[in-house]
ZAVEX-163238 format. One record per atom (N, C-alpha, C): residue in three letters; x, y, z; atom name. Coordinates in pm, whole numbers. Layout:
+--------+--------+--------+--------+-------+
: martor :     c1 :     c2 :     c3 : lumlo :
+--------+--------+--------+--------+-------+
:    ALA :      X :      Y :      Z :    CA :
...
+--------+--------+--------+--------+-------+
This chain:
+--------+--------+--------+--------+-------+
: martor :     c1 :     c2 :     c3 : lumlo :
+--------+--------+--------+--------+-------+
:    UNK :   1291 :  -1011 :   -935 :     N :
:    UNK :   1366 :  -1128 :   -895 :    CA :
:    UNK :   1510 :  -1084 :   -872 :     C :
:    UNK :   1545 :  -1131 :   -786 :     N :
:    UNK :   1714 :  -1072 :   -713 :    CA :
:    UNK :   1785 :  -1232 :   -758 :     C :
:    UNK :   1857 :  -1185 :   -861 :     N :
:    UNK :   1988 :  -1283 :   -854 :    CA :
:    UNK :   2150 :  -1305 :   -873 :     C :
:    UNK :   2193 :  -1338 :   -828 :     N :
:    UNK :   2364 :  -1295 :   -835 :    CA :
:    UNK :   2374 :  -1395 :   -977 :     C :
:    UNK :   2465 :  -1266 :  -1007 :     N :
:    UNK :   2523 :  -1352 :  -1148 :    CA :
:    UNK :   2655 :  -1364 :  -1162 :     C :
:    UNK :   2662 :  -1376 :  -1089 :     N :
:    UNK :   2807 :  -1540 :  -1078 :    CA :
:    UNK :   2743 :  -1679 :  -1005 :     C :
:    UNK :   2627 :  -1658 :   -983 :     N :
:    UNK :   2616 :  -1807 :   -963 :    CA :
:    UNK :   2551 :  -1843 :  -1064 :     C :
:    UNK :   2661 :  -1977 :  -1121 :     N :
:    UNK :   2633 :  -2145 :  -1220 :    CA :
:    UNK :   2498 :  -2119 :  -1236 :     C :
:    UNK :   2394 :  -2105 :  -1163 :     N :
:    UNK :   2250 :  -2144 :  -1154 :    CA :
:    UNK :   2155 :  -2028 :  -1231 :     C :
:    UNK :   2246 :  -1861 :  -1243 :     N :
:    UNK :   2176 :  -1752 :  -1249 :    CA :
:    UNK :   2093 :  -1759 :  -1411 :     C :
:    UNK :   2164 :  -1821 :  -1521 :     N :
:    UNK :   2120 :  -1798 :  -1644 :    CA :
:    UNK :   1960 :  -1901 :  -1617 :     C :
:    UNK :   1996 :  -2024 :  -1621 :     N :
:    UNK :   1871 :  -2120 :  -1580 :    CA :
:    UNK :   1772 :  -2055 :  -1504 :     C :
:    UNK :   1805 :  -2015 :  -1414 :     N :
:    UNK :   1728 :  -1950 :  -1302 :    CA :
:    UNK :   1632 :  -1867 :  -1327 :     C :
:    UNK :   1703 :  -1774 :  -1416 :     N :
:    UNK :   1624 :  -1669 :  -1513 :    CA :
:    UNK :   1568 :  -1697 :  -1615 :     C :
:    UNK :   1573 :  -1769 :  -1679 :     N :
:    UNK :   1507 :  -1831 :  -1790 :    CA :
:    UNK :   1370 :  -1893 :  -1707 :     C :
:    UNK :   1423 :  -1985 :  -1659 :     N :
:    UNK :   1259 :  -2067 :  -1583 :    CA :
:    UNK :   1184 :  -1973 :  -1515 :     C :
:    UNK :   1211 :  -1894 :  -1484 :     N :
:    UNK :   1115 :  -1765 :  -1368 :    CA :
:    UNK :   1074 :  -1680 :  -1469 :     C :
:    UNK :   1098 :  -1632 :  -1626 :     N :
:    UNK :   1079 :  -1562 :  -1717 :    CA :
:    UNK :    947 :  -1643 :  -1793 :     C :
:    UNK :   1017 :  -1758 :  -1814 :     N :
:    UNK :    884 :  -1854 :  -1841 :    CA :
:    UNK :    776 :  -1882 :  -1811 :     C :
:    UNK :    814 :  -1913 :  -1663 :     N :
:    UNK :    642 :  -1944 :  -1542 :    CA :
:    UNK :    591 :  -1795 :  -1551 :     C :
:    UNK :    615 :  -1683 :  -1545 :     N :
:    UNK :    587 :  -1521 :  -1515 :    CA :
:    UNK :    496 :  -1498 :  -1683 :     C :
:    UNK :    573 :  -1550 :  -1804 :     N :
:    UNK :    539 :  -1547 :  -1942 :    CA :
:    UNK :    395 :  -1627 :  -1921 :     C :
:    UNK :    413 :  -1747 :  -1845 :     N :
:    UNK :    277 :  -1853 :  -1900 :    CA :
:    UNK :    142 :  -1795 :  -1807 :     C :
:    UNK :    186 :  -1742 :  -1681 :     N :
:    UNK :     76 :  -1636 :  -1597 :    CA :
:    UNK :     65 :  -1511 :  -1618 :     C :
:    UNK :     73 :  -1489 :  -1781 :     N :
:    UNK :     80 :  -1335 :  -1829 :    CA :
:    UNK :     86 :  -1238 :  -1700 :     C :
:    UNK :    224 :  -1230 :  -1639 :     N :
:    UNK :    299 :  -1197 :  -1544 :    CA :
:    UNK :    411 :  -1126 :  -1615 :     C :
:    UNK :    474 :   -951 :  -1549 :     N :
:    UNK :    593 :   -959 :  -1581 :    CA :
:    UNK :    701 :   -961 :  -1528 :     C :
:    UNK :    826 :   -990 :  -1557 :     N :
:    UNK :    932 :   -993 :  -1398 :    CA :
:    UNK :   1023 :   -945 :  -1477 :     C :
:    UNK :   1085 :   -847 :  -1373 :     N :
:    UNK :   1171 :   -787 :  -1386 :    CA :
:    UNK :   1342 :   -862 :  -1288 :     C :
:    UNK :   1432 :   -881 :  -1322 :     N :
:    UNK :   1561 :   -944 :  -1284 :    CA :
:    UNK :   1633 :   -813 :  -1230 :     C :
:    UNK :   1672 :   -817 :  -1150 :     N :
:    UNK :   1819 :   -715 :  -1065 :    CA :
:    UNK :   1903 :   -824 :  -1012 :     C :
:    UNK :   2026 :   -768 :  -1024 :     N :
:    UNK :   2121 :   -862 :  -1051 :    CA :
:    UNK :   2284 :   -787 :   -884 :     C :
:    UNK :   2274 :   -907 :   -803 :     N :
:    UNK :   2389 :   -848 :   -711 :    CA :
:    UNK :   2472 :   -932 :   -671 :     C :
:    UNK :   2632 :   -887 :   -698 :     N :
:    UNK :   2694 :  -1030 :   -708 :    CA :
:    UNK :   2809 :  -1011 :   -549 :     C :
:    UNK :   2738 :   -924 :   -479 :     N :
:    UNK :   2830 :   -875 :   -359 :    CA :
:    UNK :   2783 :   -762 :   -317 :     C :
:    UNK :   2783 :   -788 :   -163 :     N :
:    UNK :   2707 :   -706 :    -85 :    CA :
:    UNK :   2672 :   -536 :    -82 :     C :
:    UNK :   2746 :   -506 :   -164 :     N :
:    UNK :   2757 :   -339 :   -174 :    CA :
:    UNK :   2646 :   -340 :   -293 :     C :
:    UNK :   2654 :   -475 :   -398 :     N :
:    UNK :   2536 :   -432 :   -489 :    CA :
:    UNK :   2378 :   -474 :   -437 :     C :
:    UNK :   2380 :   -498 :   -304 :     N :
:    UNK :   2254 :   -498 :   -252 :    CA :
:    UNK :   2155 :   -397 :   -281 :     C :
:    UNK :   2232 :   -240 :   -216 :     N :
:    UNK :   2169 :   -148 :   -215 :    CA :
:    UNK :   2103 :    -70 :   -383 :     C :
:    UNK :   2197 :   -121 :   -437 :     N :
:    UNK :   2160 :    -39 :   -612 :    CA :
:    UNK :   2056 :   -152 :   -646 :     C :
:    UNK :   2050 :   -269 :   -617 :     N :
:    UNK :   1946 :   -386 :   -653 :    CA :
:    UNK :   1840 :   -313 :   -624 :     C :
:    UNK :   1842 :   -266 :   -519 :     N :
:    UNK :   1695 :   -250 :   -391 :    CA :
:    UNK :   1689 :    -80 :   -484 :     C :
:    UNK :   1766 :    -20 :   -504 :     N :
:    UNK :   1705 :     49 :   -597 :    CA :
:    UNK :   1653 :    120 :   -683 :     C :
:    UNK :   1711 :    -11 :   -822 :     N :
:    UNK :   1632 :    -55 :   -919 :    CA :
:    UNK :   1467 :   -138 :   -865 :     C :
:    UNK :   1446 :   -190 :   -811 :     N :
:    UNK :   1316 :   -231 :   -723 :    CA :
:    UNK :   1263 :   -121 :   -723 :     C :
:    UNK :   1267 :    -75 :   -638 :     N :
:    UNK :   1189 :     84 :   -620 :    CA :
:    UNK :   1170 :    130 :   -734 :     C :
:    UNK :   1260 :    181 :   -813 :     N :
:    UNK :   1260 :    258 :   -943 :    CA :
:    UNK :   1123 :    237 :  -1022 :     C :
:    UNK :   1176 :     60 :  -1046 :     N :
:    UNK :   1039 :     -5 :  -1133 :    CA :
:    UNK :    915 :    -25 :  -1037 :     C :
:    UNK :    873 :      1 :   -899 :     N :
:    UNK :    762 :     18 :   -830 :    CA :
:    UNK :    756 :   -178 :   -845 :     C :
:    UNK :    807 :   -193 :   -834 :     N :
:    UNK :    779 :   -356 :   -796 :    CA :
:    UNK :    697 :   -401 :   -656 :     C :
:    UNK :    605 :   -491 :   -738 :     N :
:    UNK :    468 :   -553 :   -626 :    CA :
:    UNK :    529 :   -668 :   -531 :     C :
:    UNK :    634 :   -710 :   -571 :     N :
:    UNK :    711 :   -811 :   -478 :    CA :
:    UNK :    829 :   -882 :   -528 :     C :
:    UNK :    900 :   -954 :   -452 :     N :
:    UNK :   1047 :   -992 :   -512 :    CA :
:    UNK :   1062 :  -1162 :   -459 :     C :
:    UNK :   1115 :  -1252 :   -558 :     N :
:    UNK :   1165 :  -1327 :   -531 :    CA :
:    UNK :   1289 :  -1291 :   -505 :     C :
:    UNK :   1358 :  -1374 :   -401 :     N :
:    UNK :   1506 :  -1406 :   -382 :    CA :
:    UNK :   1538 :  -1548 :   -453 :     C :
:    UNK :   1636 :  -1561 :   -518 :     N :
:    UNK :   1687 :  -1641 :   -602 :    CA :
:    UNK :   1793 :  -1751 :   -474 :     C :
:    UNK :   1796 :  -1857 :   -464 :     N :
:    UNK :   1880 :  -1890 :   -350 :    CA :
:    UNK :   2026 :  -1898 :   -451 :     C :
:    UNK :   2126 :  -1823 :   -343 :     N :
:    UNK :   2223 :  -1797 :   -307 :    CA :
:    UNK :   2305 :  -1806 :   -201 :     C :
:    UNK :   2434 :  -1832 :   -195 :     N :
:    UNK :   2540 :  -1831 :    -75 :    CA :
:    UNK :   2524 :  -1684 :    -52 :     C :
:    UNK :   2567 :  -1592 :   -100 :     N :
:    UNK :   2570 :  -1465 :   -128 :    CA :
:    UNK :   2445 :  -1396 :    -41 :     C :
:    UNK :   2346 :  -1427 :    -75 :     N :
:    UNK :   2230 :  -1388 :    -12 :    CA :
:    UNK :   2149 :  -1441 :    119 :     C :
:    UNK :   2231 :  -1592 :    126 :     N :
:    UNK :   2168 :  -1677 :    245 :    CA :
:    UNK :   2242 :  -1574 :    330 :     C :
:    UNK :   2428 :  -1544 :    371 :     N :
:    UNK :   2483 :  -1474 :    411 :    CA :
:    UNK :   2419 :  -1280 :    482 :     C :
:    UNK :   2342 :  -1305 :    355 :     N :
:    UNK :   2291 :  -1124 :    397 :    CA :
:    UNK :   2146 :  -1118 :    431 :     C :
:    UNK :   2077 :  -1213 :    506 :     N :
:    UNK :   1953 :  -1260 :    485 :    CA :
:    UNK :   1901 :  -1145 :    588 :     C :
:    UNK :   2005 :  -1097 :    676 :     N :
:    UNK :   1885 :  -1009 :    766 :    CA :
:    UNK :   1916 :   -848 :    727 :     C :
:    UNK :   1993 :   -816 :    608 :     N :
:    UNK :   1996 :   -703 :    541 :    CA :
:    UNK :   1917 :   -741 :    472 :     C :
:    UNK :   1931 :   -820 :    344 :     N :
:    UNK :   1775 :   -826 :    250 :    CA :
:    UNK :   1640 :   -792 :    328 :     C :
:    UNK :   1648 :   -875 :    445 :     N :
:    UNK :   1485 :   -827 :    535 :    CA :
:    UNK :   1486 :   -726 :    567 :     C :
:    UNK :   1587 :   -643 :    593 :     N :
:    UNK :   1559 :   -513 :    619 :    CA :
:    UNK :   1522 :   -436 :    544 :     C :
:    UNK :   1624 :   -451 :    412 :     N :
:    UNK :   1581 :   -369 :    321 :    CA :
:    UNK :   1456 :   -344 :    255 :     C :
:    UNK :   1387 :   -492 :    256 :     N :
:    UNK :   1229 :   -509 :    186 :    CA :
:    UNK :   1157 :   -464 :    258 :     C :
:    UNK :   1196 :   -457 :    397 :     N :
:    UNK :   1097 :   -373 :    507 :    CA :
:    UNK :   1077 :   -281 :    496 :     C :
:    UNK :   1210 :   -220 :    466 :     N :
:    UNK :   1250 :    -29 :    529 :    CA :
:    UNK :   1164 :     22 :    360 :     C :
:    UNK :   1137 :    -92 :    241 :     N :
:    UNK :   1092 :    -51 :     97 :    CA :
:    UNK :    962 :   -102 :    100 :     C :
:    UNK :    901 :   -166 :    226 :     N :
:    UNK :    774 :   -225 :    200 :    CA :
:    UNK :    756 :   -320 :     63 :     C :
:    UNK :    872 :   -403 :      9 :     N :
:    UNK :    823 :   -466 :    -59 :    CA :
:    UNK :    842 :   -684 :    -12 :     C :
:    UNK :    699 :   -672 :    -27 :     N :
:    UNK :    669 :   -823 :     -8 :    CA :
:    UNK :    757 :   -973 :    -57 :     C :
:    UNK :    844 :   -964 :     -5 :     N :
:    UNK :    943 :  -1111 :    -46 :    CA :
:    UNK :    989 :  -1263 :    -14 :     C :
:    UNK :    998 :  -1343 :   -138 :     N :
:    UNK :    981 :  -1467 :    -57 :    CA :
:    UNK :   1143 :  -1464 :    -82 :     C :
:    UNK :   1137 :  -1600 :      7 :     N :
:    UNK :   1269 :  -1690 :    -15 :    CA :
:    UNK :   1300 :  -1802 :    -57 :     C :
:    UNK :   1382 :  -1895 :    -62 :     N :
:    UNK :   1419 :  -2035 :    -73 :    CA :
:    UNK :   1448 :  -2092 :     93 :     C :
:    UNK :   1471 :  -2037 :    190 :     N :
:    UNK :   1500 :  -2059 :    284 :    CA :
:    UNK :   1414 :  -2032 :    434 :     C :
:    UNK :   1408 :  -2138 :    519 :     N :
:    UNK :   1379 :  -2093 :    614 :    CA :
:    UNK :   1379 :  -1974 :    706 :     C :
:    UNK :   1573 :  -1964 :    694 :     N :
:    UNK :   1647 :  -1859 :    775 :    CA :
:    UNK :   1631 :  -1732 :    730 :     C :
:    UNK :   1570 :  -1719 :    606 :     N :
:    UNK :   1530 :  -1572 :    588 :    CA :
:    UNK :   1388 :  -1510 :    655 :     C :
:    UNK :   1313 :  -1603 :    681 :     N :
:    UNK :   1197 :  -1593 :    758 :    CA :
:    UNK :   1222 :  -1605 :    902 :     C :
:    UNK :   1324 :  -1638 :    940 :     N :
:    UNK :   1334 :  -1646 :   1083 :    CA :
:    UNK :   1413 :  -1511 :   1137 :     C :
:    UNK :   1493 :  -1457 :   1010 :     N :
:    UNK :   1580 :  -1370 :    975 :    CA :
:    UNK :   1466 :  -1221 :    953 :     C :
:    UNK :   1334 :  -1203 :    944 :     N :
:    UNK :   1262 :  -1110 :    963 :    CA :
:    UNK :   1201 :  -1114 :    816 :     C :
:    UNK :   1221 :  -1216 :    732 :     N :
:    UNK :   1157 :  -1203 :    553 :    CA :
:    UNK :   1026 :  -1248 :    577 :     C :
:    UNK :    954 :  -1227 :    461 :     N :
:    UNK :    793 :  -1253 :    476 :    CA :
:    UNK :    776 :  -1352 :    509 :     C :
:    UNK :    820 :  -1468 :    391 :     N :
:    UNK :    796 :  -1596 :    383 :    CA :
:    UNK :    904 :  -1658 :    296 :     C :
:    UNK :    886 :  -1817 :    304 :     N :
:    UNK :    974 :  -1863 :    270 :    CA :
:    UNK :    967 :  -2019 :    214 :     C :
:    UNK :    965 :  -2037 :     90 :     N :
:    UNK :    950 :  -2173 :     32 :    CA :
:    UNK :   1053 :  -2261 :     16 :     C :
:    UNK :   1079 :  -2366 :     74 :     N :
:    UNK :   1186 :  -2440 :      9 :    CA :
:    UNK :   1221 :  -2576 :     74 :     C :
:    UNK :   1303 :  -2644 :     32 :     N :
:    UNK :   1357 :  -2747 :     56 :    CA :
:    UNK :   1350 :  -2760 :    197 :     C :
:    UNK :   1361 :  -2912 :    274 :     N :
:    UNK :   1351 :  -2880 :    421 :    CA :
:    UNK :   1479 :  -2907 :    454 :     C :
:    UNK :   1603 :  -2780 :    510 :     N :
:    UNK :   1735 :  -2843 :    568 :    CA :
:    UNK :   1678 :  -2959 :    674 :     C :
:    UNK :   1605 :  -2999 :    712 :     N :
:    UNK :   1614 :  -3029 :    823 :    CA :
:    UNK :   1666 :  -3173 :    795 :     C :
:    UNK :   1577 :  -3226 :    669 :     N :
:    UNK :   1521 :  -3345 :    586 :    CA :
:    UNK :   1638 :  -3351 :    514 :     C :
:    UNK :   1700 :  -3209 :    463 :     N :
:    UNK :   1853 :  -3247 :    350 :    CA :
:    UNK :   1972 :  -3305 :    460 :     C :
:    UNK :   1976 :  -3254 :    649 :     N :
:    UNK :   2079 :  -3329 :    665 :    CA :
:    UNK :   2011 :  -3473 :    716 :     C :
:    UNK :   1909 :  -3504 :    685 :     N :
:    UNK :   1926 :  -3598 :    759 :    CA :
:    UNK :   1919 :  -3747 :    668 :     C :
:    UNK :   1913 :  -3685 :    501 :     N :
:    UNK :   1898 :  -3766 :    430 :    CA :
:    UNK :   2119 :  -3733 :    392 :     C :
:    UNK :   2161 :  -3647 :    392 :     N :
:    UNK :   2317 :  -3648 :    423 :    CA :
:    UNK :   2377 :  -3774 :    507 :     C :
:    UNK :   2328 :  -3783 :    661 :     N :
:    UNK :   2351 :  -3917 :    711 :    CA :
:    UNK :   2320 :  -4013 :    672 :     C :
:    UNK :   2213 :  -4033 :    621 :     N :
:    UNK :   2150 :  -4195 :    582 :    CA :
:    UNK :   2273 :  -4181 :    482 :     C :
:    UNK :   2343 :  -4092 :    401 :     N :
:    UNK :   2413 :  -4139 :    312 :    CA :
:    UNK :   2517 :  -4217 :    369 :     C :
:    UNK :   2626 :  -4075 :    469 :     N :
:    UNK :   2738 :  -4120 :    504 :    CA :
:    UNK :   2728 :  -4239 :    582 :     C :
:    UNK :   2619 :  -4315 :    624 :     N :
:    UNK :   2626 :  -4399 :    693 :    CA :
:    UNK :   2583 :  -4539 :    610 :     C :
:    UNK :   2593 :  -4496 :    514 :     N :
:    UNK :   2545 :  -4643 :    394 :    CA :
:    UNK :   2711 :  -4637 :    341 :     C :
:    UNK :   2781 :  -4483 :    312 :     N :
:    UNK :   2919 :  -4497 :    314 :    CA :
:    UNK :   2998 :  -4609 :    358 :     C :
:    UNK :   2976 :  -4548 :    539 :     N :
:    UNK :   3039 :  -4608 :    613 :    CA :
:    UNK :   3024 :  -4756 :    623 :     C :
:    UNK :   2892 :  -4795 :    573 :     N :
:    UNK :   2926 :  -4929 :    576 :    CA :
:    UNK :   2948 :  -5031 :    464 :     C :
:    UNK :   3013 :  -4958 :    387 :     N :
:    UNK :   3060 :  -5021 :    302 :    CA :
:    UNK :   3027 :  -4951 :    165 :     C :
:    UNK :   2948 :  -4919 :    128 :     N :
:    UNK :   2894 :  -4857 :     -6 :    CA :
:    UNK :   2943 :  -4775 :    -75 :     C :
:    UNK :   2958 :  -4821 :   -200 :     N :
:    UNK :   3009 :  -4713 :   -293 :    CA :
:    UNK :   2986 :  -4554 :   -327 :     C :
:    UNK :   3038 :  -4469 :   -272 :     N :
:    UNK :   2946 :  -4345 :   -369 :    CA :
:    UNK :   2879 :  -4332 :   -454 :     C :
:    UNK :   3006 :  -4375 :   -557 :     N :
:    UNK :   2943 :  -4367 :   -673 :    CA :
:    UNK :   2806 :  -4444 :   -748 :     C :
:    UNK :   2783 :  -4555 :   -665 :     N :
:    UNK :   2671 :  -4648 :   -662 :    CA :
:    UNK :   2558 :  -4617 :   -610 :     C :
:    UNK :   2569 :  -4508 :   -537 :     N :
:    UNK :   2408 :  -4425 :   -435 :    CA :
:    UNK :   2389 :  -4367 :   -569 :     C :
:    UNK :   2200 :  -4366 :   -497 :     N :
:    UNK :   2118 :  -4259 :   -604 :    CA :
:    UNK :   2137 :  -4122 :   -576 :     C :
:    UNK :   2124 :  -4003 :   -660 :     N :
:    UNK :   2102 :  -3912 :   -647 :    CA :
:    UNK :   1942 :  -3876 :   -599 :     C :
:    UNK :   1989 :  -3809 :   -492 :     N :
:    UNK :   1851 :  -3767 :   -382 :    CA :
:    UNK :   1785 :  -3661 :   -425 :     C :
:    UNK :   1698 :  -3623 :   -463 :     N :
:    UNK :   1637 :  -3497 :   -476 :    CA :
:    UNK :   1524 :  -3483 :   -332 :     C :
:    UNK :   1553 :  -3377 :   -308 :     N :
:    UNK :   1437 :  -3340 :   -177 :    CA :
:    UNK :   1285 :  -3390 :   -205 :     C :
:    UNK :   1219 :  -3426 :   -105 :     N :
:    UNK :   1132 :  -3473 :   -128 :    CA :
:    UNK :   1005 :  -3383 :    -41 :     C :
:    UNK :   1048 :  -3298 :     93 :     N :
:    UNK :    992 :  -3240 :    192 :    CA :
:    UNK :   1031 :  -3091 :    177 :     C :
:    UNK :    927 :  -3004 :    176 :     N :
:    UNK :    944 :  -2875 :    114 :    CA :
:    UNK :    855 :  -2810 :    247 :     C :
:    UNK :    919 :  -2686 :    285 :     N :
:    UNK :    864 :  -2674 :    368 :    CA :
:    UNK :    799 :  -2455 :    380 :     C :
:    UNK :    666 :  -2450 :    377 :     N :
:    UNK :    641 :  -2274 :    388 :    CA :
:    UNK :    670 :  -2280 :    513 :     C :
:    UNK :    692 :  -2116 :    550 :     N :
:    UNK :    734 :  -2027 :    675 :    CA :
:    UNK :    700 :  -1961 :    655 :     C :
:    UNK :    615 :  -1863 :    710 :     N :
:    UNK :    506 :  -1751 :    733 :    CA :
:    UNK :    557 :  -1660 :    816 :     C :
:    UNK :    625 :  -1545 :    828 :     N :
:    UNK :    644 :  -1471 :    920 :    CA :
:    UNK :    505 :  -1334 :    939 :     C :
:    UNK :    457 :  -1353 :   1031 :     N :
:    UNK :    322 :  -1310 :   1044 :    CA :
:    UNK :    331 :  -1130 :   1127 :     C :
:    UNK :    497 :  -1132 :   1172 :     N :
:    UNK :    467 :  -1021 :   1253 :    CA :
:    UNK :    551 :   -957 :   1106 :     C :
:    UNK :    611 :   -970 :   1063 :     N :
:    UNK :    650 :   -963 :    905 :    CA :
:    UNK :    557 :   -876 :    804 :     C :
:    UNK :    452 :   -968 :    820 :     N :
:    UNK :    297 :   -918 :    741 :    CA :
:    UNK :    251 :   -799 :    768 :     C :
:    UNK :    209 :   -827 :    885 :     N :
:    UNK :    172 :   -654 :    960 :    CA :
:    UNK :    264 :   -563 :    953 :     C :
:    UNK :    418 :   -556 :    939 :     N :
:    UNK :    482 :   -424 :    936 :    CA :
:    UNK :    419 :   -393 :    792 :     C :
:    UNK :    385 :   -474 :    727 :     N :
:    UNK :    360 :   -479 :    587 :    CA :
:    UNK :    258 :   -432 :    509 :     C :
:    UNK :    157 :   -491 :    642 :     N :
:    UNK :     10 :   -403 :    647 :    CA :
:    UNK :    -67 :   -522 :    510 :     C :
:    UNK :    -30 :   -632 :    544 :     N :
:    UNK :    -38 :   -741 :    465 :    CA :
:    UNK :   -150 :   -883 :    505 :     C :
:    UNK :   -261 :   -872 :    451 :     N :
:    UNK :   -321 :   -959 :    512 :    CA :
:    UNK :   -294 :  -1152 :    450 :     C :
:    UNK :   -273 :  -1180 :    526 :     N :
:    UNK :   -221 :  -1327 :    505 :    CA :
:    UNK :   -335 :  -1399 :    520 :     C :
:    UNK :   -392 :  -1478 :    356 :     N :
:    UNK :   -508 :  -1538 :    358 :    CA :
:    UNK :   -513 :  -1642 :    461 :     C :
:    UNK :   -642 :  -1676 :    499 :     N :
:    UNK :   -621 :  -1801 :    585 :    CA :
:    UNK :   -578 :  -1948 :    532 :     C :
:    UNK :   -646 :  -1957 :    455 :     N :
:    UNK :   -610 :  -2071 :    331 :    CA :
:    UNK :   -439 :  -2083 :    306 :     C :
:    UNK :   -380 :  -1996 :    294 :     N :
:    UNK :   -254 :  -1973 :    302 :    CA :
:    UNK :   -202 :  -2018 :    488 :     C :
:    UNK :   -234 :  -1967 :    543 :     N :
:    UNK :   -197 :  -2003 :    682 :    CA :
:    UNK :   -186 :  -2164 :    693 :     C :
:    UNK :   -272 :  -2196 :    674 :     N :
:    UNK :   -316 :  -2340 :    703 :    CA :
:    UNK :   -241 :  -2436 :    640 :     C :
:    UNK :   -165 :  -2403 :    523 :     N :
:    UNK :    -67 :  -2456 :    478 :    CA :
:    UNK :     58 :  -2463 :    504 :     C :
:    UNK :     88 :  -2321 :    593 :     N :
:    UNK :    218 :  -2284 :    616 :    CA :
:    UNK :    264 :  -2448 :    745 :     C :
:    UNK :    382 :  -2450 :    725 :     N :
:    UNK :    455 :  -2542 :    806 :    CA :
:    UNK :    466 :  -2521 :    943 :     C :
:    UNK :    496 :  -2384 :    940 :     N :
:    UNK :    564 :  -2293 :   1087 :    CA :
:    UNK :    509 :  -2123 :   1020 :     C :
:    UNK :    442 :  -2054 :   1141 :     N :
:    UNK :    369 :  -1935 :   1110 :    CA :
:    UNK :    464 :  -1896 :   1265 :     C :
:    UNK :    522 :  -1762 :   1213 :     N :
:    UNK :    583 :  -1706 :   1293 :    CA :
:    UNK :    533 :  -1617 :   1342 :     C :
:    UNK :    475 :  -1604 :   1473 :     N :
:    UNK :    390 :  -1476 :   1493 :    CA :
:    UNK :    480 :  -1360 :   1632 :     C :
+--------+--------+--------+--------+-------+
């Protein structure tokens, strides 16, 4: 699991991914990069420990370097997801997460309940509701990766 630790989110982050990995007698290993030069020593420690695949932890930091991370997991053959679309569009395997598409457009319904009058502080807090996979399929094959079908069929958008 790749996570910068300066981000607010990194201790939590690691704890809950240590947990789910603990309850699927799974083990995970954490590398930690808090700026772009520590990309390369992240990637490897990866190698080092022969790691079967990597989460990316979402980050500013990493949304930013999304088509070096893909490279790098390429040029290391190791299998990685994301939180983001743009890392899959960006050349990453795949990619789970929230749908921007759905976060701005639930952003307007806000500013526009704003605008007409409404309190901020009186709106609910939104949690995403539309989550969306991305499959990058030509991704797979540099990978030499067969992508179940069952898996396909779920994906949102299969990038081929």
């Amino acid at each position: 699991m790749l996570v910068n630790p300066s981000n607010p989110n990194a201790d939590s982050d690691t704890r809950q991914a240590k947990a789910a990995a603990d309850s699927l007698g799974r083990e995970i290993h954490v590398v930690y990069a808090s700026t772009e030069r520590d990309l390369g020593t992240a990637f490897a420690a990866l190698i080092e420990r022969r790691v079967a695949a990597l989460v990316v932890v979402p980050d500013a930091l990493f949304v930013g370097q999304r088509e070096q991370l893909a490279t790098l997991a390429a040029r290391h053959a190791i299998p990685t997801i994301y939180s983001n679309r743009a890392y899959a569009d960006a050349g990453g395997l795949m990619s789970y997460g929230a749908s921007q598409l759905d976060a701005y457009r639930q952003a307007g319904i806000y500013v526009g309940r704003i605008l007409s009058g409404e309190k901020p502080a009186d709106l609910p807090v939104i949690q995403p509701t539309k989550f969306e996979l991305v499959i990058n399929l030509k991704t797979a094959r540099a990978l030499n990766l067969q992508v179940p079908d069952k898996l396909l069929a779920l994906a949102d958008e299969v990038i081929e």
